[in-house]
Structures are given as C-alpha cells and as structure tokens.
N, C-alpha and C positions, 0 to 999 in steps of 0.2 A: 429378657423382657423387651418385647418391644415398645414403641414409643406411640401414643395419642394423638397421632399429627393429622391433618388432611393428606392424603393424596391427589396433591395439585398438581396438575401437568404443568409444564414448565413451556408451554408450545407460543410461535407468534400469535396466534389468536389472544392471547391475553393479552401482548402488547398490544392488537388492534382493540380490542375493548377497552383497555386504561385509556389512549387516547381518543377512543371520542365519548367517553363518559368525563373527560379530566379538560382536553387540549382542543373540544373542537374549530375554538376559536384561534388560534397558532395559525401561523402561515407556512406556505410551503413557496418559494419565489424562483420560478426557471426566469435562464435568459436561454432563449430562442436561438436557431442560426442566423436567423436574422437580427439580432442584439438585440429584439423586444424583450418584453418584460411580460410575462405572466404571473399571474398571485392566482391561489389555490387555499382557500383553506385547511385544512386537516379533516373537518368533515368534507369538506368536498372532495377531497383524495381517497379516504376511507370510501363514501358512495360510490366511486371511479371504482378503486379498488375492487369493489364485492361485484358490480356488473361487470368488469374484468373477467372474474372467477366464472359468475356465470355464462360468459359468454364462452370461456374456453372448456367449462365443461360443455357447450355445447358444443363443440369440435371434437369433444369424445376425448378430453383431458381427463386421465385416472390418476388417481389416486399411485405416486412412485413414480407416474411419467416426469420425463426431463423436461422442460419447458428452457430454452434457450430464449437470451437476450442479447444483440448488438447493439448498443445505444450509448448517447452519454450521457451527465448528469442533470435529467427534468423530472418534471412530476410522473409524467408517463410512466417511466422507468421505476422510478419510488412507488407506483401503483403495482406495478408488476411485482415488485421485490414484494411485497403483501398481498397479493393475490392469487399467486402460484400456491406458495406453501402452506396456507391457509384450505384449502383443497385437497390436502395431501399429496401435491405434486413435488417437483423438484426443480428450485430457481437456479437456471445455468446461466452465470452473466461471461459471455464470449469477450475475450481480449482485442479490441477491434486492431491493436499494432501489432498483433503477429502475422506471418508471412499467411497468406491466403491457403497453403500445403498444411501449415499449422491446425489453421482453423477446421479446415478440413476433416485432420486426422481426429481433433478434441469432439466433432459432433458427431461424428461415427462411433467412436469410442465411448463419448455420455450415453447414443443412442437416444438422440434427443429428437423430440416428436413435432413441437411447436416452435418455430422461433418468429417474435418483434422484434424487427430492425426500425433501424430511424431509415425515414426516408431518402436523404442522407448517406447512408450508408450501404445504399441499393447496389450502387457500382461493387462495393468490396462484395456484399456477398454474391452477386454476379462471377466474381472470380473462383468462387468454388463450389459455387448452385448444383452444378451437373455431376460434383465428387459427393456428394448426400444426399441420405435418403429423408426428407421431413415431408411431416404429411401435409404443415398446413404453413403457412407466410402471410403474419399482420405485421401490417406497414404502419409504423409510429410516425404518420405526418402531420401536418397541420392546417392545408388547404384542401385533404379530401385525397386519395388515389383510385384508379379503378380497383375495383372488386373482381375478381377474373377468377375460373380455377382456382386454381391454390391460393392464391394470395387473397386476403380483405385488409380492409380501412381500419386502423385502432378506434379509430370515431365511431364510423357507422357500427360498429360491433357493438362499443359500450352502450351508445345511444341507445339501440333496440335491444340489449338485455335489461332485465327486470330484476332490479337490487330488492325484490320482496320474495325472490327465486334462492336468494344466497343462500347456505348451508355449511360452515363449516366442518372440517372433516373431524371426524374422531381419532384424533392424530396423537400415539405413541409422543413423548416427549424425547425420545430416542429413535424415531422415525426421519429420514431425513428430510432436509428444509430447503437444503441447497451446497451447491459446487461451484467448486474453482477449479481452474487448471494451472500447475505453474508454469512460468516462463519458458521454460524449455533448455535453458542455457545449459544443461548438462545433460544431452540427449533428447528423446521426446518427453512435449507435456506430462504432468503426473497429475491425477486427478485425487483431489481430495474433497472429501464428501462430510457437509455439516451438518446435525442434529440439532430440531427445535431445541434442545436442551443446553448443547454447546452455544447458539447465540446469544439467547436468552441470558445465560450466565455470563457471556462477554459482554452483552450491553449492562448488566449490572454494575459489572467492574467498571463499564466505561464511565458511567454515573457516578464512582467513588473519588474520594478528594485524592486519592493515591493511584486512583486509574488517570482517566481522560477528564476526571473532574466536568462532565456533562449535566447540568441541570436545569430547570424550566426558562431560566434567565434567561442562557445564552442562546445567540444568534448562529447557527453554526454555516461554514463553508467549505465542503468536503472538497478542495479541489484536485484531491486524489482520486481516480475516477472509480463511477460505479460500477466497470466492467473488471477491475483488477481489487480483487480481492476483499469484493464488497466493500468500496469506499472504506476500508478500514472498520468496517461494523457501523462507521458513523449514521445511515440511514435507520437502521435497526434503533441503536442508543438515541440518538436525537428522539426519535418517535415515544420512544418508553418514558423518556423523562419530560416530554412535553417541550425542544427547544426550538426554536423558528428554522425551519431551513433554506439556506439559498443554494440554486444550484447553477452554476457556470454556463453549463451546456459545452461546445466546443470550445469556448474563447477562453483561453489559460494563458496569452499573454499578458505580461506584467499590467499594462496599464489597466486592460478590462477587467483583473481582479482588485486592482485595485479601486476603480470606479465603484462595484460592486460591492466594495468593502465600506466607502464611504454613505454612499447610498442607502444600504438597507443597515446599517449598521453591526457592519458583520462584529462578533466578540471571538469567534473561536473559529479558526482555519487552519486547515491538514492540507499537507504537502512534501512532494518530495525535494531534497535539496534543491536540484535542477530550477524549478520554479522560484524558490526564492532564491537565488543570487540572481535573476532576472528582476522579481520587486524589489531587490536592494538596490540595485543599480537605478532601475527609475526614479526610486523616493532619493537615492543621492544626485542625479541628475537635474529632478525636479523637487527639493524638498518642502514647498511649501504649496506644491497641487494638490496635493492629496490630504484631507482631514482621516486619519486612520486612529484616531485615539480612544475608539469604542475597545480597536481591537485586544483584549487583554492575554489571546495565547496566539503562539504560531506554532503549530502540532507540526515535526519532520521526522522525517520514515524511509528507509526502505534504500537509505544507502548514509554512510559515516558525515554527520555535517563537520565541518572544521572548527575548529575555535573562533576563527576569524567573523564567520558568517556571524555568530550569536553575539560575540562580542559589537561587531557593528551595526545588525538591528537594535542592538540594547544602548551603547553609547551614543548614537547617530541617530534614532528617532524613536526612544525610549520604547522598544518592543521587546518583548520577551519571547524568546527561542525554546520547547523545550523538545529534547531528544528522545523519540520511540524508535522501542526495536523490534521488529517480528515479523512472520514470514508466513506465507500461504497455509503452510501446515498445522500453524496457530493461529487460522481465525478471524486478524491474523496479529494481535500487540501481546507481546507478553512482558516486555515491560517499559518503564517509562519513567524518564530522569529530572523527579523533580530534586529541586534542592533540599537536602536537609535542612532541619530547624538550626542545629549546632554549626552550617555553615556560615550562616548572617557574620558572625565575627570576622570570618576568613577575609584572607588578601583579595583582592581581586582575582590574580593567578589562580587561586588554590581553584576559585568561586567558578570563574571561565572552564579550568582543567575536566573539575567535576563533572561541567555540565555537556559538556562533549563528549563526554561517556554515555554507554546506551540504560543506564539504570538497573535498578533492581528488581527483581520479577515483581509485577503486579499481584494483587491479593489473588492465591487459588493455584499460582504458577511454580512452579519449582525448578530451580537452573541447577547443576554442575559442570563440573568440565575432566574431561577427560585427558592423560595424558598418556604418551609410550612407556612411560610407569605406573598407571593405576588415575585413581582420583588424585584432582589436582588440588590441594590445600589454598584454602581463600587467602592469600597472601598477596592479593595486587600481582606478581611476579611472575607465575606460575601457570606456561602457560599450555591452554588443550582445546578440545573439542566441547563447545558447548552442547550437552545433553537436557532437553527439557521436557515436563510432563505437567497434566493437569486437563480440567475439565474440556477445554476447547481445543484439547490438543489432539491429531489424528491420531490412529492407534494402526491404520495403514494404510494404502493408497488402491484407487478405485482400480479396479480389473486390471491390476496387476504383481500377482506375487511375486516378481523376480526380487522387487526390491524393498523384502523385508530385511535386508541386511540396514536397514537404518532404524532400526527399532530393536531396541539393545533385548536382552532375554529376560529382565527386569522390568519391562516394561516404559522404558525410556525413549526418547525421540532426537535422533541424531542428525543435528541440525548441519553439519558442515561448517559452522565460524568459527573460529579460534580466539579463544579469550581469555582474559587474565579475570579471576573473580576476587574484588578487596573483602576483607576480615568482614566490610557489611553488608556483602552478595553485592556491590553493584559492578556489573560485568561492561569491559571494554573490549569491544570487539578491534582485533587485533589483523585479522583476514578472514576470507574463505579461505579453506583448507587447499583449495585449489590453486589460490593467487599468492599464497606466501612465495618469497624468494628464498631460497637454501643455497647462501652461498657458502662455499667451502665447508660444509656439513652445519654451517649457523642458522638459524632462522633472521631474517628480514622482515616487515610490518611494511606490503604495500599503502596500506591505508594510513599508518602515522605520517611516511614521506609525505604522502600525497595531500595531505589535511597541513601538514605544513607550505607544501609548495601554494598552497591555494591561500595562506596567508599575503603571499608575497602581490602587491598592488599593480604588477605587470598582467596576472595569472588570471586567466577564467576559468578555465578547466586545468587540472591538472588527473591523469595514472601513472603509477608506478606498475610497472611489469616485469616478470622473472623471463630473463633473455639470456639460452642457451650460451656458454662462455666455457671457453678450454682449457682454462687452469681452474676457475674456480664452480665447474659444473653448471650454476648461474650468476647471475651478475644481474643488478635490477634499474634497468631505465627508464627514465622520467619519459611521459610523452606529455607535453604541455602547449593550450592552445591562449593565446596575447590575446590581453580585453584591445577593444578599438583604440587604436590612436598610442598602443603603449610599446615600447620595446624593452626586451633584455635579450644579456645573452646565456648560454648555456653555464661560463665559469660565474658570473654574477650571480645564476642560480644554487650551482653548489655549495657558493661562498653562503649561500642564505642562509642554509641548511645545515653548515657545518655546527655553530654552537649547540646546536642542539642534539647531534647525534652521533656516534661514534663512525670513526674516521672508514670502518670496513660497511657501515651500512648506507654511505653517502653513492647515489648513480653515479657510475665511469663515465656518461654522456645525456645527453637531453635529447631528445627529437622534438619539432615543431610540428603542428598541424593546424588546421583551421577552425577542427572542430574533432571531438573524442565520440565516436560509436556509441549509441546507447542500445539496451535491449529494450522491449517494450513497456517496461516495467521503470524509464527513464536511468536503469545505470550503464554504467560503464561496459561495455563489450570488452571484455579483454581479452577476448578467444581470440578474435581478430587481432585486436594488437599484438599479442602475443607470435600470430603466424604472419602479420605483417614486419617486423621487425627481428624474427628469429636469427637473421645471419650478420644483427649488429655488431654480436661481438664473436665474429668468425675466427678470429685471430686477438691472442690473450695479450692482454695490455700491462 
C-alpha cells in the first residue's frame, strides 16, 4: 500500500520561498575589507539573488553547469550560494588557502564554467588563470571593475538583469546543488557532490534542539568560512529558519569578531578551535572590553577542542563551548555534543569530560566503528574506525572510482577517525587512522596527549606525532609552541602529563616551535611534522 503524501521536492527553492514569504524583514550584515559595514535585508538578497540567476543564465549557465566561487563570507557570496542552485546549476565554493596547483587541479576536474571572485582575490586566481579553462570571470567588488572579455562587474551584471526574467529550475530533489573538495591532506582533493535533498535535510537537523539548535531568534556568525565546506550548512539553515546573519568577510582576528559579536548581537558562532583560543586570550587579556553576553553558543568543529578551552570560556566569562564533529563527506556535522539532561547532577569533571567528546550522531545519522575484529561494542573502550551513514552522507566521490574502497559493501562511509563509542553512541574521537602512534604493537591517542598538553598555561599550540624509533618501531613526540611571555621546559612538560596517562604513552622528548603548520582547513599539518622530525629518535633511548 502506498501512502497519500504530496510529492514535494525537497529543493533550495523552497527554502528561498519560506524566507521571503516568512523572514523578508531579517537582516543579512557583511563586514567589507574595508571593516565597513553593510546591512542587506533577506528580501534584498533574495532580489540580488534571482538577478544573479538571470544574469548568469545569460552567460549561458545550464542547468548541471559548475559555477565556482572564491570569496569570503558577504552577502555577495550568500547570493550566489541561492542563485546558482536555484537554476539547476552546481555551487562550487573553491578553498581560497590551498596551494594555487590545488586549485587548479579542483576547477579542471569540477569542470567548472563560471567563477566569482572577490576582487580581493584577483591576485590568487592570477596564479593559476592560465592552468584553466572558464568561460566567463565576475568580479565580486565594490567600487566597480572593468568589464573586459571574460571578466564582468558582479554590480553591473545584477543591476541590468531583470528579477521579473527569474524562473526557477524544475529541479530533481536528487539533482545536484553543489560541491566541495576536500583538503587534500591525503593525496589529491576528492570532490564530493551534494543533493537539493541532502541540504535541505541538513538544515533541518540544523534547526533541531538536538542538531545546531538554529531558529528565527538567533543571530548567527558563521566564522568558519563559506569556501570550506559550506560554512558548516550555516548559510543554508540560517536562511530556512529565518535567523539574522552576520558575516566577517576576511577579518577573523579575535578582536574584530569580537566587535562584531558585540555590535550586532551576535547569539550563535561556528569556528574552528584555532579561532577561539585566539578570543580567549583577548577576552582574558581584555575582560571587560567586550559585552559578549548575547552570545548563548560557541559552535567548534573540525579539529579535537581540549578540555581546557571549554572549561575557561565557561568559568572565565560564562560561555558555553559545544563540541561538533563532521567532515566534507557529510555535509558536513554529523553529530554534536550537547550535554545530557541526566548530566546536570554530575561533578564538574564528569560534566567537562563529556563535553570534549565529539557527540552522538545527530537525528538521521548512524555511527559504528570498526575494529581488526569485526564491529566494535559501544563500551567507551573499544576502539575502531568510525563508519557513518545517512541522508547527507556521500555514497561516492566525484570522477573518481579508484576510491571506493572507503564505502564499505553495506553501504557505509569510512571516515578514517578512530573512536571509542559509550553504551549511549556518543563517540570520542581518538585519532585519524593515519596519526595514531603504534608504539611497540600498542596504540597511542595523539590527540588525548595533545588536548592535555594544551591544558597546561605555558601551551598555545600543542601535536603529538608518531616519530620513527628503533626499539619501539614508533615513539610519539610533543611538538609545542609557548604562549608570549611564558616558558617551560621539556621535563616540566612530561611531569604535567604523567598523572594522567600511563607511563609507556608519555613523549621521550618535546620539540619547540614557534608556530605548528596548519592545512587550509586551520589543523594541524602533521605530514610535515612528521617528515620534519623523522630522525628524532634515530638512536633508541
């Protein structure tokens, strides 16, 4: 028997129709490179939006073309994310901190037709202009550029198309909407490709009290950027549920988000660790510059926060930290650590412990984990290969089969982290598969050391890395960079470390730097460290 339902597409055009029949009046707030301020209403960006569209169907955008974008986070850019897909085209947002050879290789390979750059950003793609084929180049400026051959003005374009020309496309809900590439850290980028139906479904969850909890109230500030990984969905959800958005533009150091937080009253902002242990440090430098008590979440992603971190925005100027976890191939959150109702009683410790954990799948998501024995029993202990599936989840990577060997035969998605899952699914990720240390046939947790060292009040940066060693095959080294004005030493450090960890998993040594590699994506480079420090332990201690 089938069932009486509509057949409703599940496509962005519905979320452009809910808000501006629901939110025309919301605001949308860029900050400029030049630190101005622009306000945008939601109908005004909707309007932008649709002569967008038409402008780039008059450049001969069909319906599955690739439309790339290099920008950061303005309204511009929030037009484009709604006006590509809307068309039946495909929104490509390019990585503007991968190497120029990167970017290169990802718009050959999307075979992407139209790209908007920020004006801004002219020099970068100058550096690999002449490695691609695109047919057309609009410039996302603000004072006007020439119009020449290829390239046009984002202004002059919208200005003279006609938003009474729009048309939405009759677009499959399983049609695609848009692409990411990943990072690349393990070979070349892999292009993963999303379905109106997969966003769609993620901005719902993001709207749930058990997702991102996004709704009309809040004020949100995606300062994870719009080129990686679609701001987290946040542009997408913000828009569906009606909540104000402010967006950065280049300026992500501490104090301008913080300005920015007080000013428009920011309530809800995503980031990666990196970013805030930079606002921590201002608001404790400066603790009484900044009125930030709108803010009710701080959303972090995209690499292990420490205890430390969440413990002192919450102690120290009463902010709540909470912990997501997900990756390009999902979307990209698949889940997110709020506290249990049954933990309120809990110690403090227990309360901290939990919440530096990365959560439990979000509603729709399903985790296991895999071990060299089979499925790994949720017993906290036990630990394997997180496997996850579910509606926003890929099912394989853009023009390229070599690497379906990460999509189990079941139908599963083989993420590479290593995790222990508790009796109530909420999963701690333990490592990448890549970064564990195996000393003497044991496993090692570079990220427990590392989350620990970054406790310690010398520490800005701290990785741990698996460092070739002659008795014990590896052996895993600190490499740690001193906040200003602090010093320790190397045995101070391991004294830190010892109560809490067993005596074979403590570093034989420390190394100092001044600063730790990151990939474009703000983590930790370890490939580097790894081949920087390889003949540490050339000789077994």
């Amino acid at each position: 028997m089938k069932a009486l339902t509509m057949d409703y597409p599940l496509t962005l055009s519905a979320i452009v129709r809910r808000a501006e029949a629901l939110f025309g009046h919301k605001q949308v707030t860029s900050r400029l490179p030049d630190k101005s301020i622009q306000r945008h209403s939601y109908a005004d960006v909707i309007d932008r939006a649709r002569r967008l569209a038409v402008a780039l169907r008059g450049l001969g955008v069909q319906p599955g073309d690739r439309v790339a974008t290099l920008g950061w986070n303005h309204h511009q850019h929030l037009e484009a994310y709604f006006a590509i897909p809307t068309i039946g085209a495909v929104l490509h947002t390019l990585n503007l901190r991968l190497h120029p050879d990167d970017l290169a290789y990802i718009v050959n390979d999307a075979g992407d037709r139209v790209l908007l750059v920020d004006e801004s950003l002219l020099p970068l793609f100058e550096q690999f202009r002449s490695k691609v084929d695109i047919d057309r180049v609009v410039v996302m400026a603000r004072n006007g550029v020439a119009s020449s051959g290829g390239q046009a003005d984002y202004e002059e374009l919208i200005a003279a198309a006609d938003p009474a020309r729009y048309q939405a496309a009759e677009c499959s809900e399983n049609d695609a909407a848009a692409m990411c590439y990943t990072s690349g850290t393990t070979g070349r980028p892999k292009g993963v490709v999303y379905s109106h139906r997969a966003i769609v479904l993620h901005s719902l969850m993001s709207g749930m009290v058990d997702g991102l909890a996004i709704g009309e109230s809040e004020t949100v500030m995606p300062v994870v950027p719009m080129f990686h990984v679609n701001a987290w969905g946040l542009p997408f959800s913000s828009v569906m549920s009606g909540a104000n958005l402010v967006l950065p533009g280049p300026h992500l150091d501490a104090a301008s988000l913080l300005e920015l937080c007080e000013q428009e009253r920011v309530t809800f902002a995503a980031g990666v660790p990196t970013v805030w242990f930079g606002v921590l440090a201002a608001l404790d430098s400066k603790p009484d510059a900044y009125d930030v008590k709108s803010l009710r979440t701080i959303m972090t992603g995209g690499a292990a926060a420490p205890v430390s971190l969440i413990r002192s925005f919450e102690q120290r100027h009463r902010l709540r930290v909470i912990h997501a976890w997900g990756m390009t191939e999902a979307a990209p959150v698949g889940s997110v650590c709020w506290p249990p109702s049954d933990l309120e009683d809990a110690s403090p410790g227990d309360r901290y412990a939990y919440r530096s954990k990365q959560g439990p799948p979000v509603p729709l998501m399903e985790f296991r984990a895999r071990s060299e024995q089979g499925l790994a029993p949720w017993d906290g202990q036990t630990m394997g290969e997180l496997e996850m599936r579910g509606p926003w989840v890929a099912a394989a990577y853009y023009n390229d089969a070599d690497l379906n060997d990460r999509f189990t035969d079941d139908g599963w998605f083989r993420t590479g982290d290593i995790v222990t899952i508790s009796p109530r699914g909420c999963i701690d990720i333990r490592d990448r598969s890549k970064d564990l240390v195996k000393s003497g046939g044991e496993w090692i947790s570079s990220i427990a050391l590392e989350n620990a060292l970054m406790g310690h009040p010398a520490i800005a940066e701290a990785a741990v890395v698996a460092v070739p060693h002659a008795k014990w095959d590896e052996r895993p080294l600190a490499v740690v960079a001193l906040k200003p004005g602090h010093s320790v030493t190397a045995n101070e450090l391991i004294k830190f470390l010892e109560p809490d960890f067993a005596k074979w998993w403590l570093p034989d040594a420390v190394a100092f730097v001044d600063q730790i590699p990151r990939t474009s994506a703000g983590k930790f480079r370890k490939s580097e460290l790894r081949e920087r420090f390889r003949t540490h332990y050339a000789t077994p201690s």
